[in-house]
N, C-alpha and C positions, 0 to 999 in steps of 0.2 A: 644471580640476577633478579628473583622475584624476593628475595631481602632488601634491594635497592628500589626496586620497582613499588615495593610497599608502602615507603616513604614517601609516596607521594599518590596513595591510593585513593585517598577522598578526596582529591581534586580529580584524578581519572572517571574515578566514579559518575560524580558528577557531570562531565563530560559525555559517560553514556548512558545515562537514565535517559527513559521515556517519557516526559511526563505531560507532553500536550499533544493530541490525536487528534487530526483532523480527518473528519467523513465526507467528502463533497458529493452530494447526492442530487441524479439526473432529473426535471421534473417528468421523465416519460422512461421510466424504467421500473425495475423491481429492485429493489435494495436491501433483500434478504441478506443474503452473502456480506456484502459491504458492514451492514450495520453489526451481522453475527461475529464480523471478525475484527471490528473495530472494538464491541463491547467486550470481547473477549479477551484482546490485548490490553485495554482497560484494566480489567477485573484482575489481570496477571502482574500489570505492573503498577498498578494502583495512582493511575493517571487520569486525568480528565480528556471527557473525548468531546468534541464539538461538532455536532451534524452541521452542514451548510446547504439547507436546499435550495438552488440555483433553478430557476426558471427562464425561459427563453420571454424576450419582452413582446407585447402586440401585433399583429403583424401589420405592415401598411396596407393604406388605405388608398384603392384607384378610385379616381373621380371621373372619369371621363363621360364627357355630353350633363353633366346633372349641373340643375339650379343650384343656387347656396342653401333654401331650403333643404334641396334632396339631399345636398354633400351633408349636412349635420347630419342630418335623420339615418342615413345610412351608415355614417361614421361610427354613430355611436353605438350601434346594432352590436359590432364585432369587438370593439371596445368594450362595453359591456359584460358580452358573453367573457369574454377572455378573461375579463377580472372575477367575473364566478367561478368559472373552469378552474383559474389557478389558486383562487381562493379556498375551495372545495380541495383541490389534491394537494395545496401543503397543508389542511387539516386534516387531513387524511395519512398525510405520511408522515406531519409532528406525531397524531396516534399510535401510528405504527411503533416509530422508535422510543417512543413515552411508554407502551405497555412489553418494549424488548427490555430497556433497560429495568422497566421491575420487575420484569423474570428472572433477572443476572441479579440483580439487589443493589443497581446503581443510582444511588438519587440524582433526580431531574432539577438543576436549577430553575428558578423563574426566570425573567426577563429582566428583572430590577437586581439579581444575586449576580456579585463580581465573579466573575472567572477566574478559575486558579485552584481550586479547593482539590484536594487530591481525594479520586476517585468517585468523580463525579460526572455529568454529562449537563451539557446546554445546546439551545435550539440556536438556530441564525438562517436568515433568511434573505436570500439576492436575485436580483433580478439582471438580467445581461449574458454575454456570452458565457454560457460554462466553462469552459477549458480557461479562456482568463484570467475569470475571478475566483475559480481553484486554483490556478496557477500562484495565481497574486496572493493568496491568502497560505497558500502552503510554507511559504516564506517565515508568517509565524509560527509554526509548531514543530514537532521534533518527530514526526510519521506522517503521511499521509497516507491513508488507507482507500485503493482507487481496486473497484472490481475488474475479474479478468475481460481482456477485450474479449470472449465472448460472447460479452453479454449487450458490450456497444460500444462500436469504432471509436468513439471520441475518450471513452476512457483511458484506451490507450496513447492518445494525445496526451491527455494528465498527465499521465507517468511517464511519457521520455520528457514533456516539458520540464515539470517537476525534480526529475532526474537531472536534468541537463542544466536546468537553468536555478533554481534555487539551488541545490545539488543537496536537496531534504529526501532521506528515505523514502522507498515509496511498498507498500505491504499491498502488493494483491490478494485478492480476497476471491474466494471458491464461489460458485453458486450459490452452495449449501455448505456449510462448514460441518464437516465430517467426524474429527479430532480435537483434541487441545491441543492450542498452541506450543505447549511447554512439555507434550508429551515425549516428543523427540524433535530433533534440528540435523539437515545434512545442509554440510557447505560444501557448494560446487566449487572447488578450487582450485583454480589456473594461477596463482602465484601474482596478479597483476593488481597493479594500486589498486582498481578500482574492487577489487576483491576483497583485499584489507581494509579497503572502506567501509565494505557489508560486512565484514567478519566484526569490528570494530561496532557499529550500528545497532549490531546483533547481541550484542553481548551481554542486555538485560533481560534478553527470550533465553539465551545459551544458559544462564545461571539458574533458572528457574527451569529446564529441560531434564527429562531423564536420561536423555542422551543423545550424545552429537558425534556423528559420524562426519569427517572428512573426504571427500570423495571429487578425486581427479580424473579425467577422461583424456585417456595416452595408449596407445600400443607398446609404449615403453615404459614400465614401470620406472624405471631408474632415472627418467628425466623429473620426476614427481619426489623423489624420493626426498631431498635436501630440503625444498619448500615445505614440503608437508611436515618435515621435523619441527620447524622453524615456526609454522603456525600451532604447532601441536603442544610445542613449549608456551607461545604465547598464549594460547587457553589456558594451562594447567597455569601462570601468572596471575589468572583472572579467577582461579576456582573452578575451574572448566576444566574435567576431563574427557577426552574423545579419543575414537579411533580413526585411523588413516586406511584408505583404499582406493588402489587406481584400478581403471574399467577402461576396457578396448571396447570403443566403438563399433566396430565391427563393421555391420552395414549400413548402422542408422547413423542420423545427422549428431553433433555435441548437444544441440538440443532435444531431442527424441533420448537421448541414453540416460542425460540428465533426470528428464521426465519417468523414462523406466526406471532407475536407482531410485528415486524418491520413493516409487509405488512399492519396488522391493522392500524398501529399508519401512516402507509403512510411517515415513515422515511428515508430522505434525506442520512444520515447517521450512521450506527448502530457503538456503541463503544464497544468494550469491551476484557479483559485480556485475555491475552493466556498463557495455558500449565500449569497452576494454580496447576495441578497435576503433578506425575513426565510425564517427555516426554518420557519413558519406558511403562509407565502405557495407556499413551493416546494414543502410535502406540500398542499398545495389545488389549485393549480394546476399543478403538475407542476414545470418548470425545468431548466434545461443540466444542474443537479449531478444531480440524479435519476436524469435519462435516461442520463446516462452512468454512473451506478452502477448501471443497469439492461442497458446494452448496449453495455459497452466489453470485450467477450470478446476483443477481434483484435490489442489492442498493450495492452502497461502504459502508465498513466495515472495521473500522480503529482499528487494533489490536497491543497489547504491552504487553513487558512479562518482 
């Protein structure tokens, strides 16, 4: 099968390269994490990554009881301030990610350099609702790199929008990014499309990995067994070798066991599908994708649905 599958390897290929990262970054947050794991995945797959910092626009302005005199003169007070505020903190955070990237050895486009160049990074700048115009913009690239929600509720929006509706990868990012990405990979696998989506998605971190472990969470090993064959063959297709292993829950939730494995196995990278149920079912009753875009602060975790 992987003699037949060969035949038609650099069109696959192509298919799952990385090669556009998008950063959408908050104007009231810290975006250490975000940017440590976007520049990283960069520097690994030799991709151009795109910061987009999104600011929220003026707030309105009450007039109540004032002259037309008063109304300018006070309008322009908050208007004012606001366009220095925001002025001041995206110079502040273009700096930021200008003096990360020449840590990592990524050259910074200008403003007037076309986009595209492999392994590079550029600035962009938006004003309007966040969630949005990340949403909107995630569309063009091939990752979107959104911090764990707990760093800020709305990220988490990103990433099921993002998820759901463009259906673009989406890389959460640590606080503090701990390991390399490429160090190791565990893929949580339950066998379901949207699993083979992230296994798929994954598979320019998985070849550049020292090692990828497969990991099912069942009381019964032998409901795991057949699937986990079957994706274990399609890695070794891809140049991927890994190993298989199912884990009993035990007392914890699929998401807390998940989160323990990773910590065990000391994973670079955790993979795995989202929303595999309906997304009615997972905001009512909670579910692995939740929990882990509520408490996967300690490694990136590259999800797809």
């Amino acid at each position: 099968m992987c003699r037949l599958l060969s035949q038609t390897a650099a069109s696959q290929e192509a298919l799952m390269s990385i090669k556009r990262i998008l950063v959408p970054l908050p104007g009231s947050a810290s975006h250490t994490g975000q940017i440590e794991t976007a520049l990283s995945a960069a520097k690994a797959l030799g991709a151009h990554v795109q910061a987009l910092f999104i600011s929220e626009p003026p707030p309105p302005v009450t007039r109540g009881g004032l002259t037309a005199t008063e109304m300018g003169r006070t309008a322009a007070l908050p208007v004012n301030w606001h366009a220095e505020e925001r002025e001041r903190t995206v110079r502040d955070a273009r700096e930021v990610f200008a003096q990360a990237c020449a840590v990592v050895g990524i050259p910074m486009l200008s403003a007037s350099d076309e986009p595209g160049s492999p392994l590079a990074a550029s600035w962009r700048e938006a004003e309007g609702s966040y969630v949005e115009i990340a949403v909107q913009r995630a569309a063009a690239f091939d990752l979107m790199v959104a911090a764990s929600a707990t760093v800020m509720e709305s990220l988490m929006d990103i990433a099921e929008q993002s998820l759901l509706q463009t259906r673009r990868p989406v890389l959460l990012a640590p606080a503090s990014l701990q390991s390399d990405l490429t160090d190791s990979a565990m893929i949580a696998w339950d066998e379901s499309p949207e699993c083979w989506h992230a296994v798929s998605a994954a598979i320019p971190f998985m070849q550049l990995a020292k090692s990828v472990q497969v990991i099912s969470v069942d009381r019964d090993a032998s409901n795991r067994q057949a699937s986990q064959a079957e994706v274990l063959a399609y890695l070794r297709c891809h140049g991927i070798g890994a190993t298989a292993q199912v884990v009993a829950p035990e007392l914890r939730s699929v998401g807390d066991t998940l989160l323990a494995a990773g910590a065990e196995h000391e994973a670079g990278l955790l993979i795995m599908g989202a929303y595999s149920h309906s997304r009615l079912r997972e905001m009512l009753l909670g579910g692995a994708t939740r929990h882990i875009l509520k408490n996967a602060s300690a490694r990136p975790v590259l999800l797809a649905h």
